[in-house]
N, C-alpha and C positions, 0 to 999 in steps of 0.2 A: 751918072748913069741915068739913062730917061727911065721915068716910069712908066710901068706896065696900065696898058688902061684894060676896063672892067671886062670888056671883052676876051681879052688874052688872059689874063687874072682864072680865069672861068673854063677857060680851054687847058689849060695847065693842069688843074684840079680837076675836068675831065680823062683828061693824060694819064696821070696820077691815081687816080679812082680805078681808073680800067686798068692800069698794068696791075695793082694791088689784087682786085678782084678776080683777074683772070691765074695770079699765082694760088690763090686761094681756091679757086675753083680746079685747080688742076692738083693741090693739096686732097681736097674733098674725094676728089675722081681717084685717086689715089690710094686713097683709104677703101673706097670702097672694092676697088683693082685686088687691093693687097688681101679684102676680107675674100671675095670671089674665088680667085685662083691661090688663095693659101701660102701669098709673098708676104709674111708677116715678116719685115725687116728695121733697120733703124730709119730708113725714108718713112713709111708707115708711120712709125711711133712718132719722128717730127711732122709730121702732117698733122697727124691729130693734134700736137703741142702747140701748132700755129694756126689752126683751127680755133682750138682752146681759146687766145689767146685774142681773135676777134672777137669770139665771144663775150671775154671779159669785158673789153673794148665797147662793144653795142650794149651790156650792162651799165655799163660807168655814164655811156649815152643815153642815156634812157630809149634804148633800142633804136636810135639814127646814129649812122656812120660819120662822122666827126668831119671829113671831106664833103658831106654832102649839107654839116651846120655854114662849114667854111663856105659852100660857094652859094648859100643865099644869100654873103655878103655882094653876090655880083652881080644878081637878076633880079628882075620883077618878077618876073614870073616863073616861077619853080615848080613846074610841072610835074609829072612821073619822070625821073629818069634826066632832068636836065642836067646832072653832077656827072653824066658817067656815060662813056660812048657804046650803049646797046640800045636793042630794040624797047621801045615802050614796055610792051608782054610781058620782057625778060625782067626790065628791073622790075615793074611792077608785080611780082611773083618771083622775084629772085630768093628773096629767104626761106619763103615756102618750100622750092624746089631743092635747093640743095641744102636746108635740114633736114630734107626728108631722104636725102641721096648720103649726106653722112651719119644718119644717125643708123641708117641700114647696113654704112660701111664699117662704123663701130661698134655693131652688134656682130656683125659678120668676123672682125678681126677680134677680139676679145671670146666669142665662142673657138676661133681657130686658137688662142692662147691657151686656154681654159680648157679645154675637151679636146 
């Protein structure tokens, strides 16, 4: 089988990056869905569980996405955002934005548990 060269290598793990992130992000939006309108259900609780579970993930990284260690094996230059098909803005302010979108959404669903 011919090998992949750096360029393809790189677009894969873009690939990759973005379907993970956008389950992830629609986990997040979810969470916060379910704190809003008061769908506290089992979708909810695994959202938050695979939330969690990046988190762990970006812990054990010392806060880099483990996809985004992998694809400086394939650039020079690793810009904002070269690992992963969005806007500049987004990645660069991506963790900002939606910890601050799920941590609203966990307070939100946990007071609808609770009270």
């Amino acid at each position: 089988m011919k090998r992949l060269n750096k360029s393809t290598k790189l677009t894969l793990i873009k690939l990759i990056h973005t379907v993970i992130w956008g389950i992830l992000v629609a986990a997040i939006l979810y969470v916060l869905y379910a704190g809003v309108f008061d769908r506290v259900n089992i979708l909810a609780w695994l959202s938050i569980g695979l939330v969690f579970i990046e988190c762990i993930v970006l812990l054990i990284c010392k806060s880099r996405c483990p996809l985004t260690l992998l694809g400086h094996r394939y650039t020079d230059n690793p810009y904002v955002g070269f690992d992963i098909f969005l806007p500049t803005w987004l990645a660069k302010h991506n963790k900002m934005i939606f910890s601050v979108l799920f941590s609203i959404g966990l307070i939100l669903t946990l007071w609808r548990v609770l009270f």
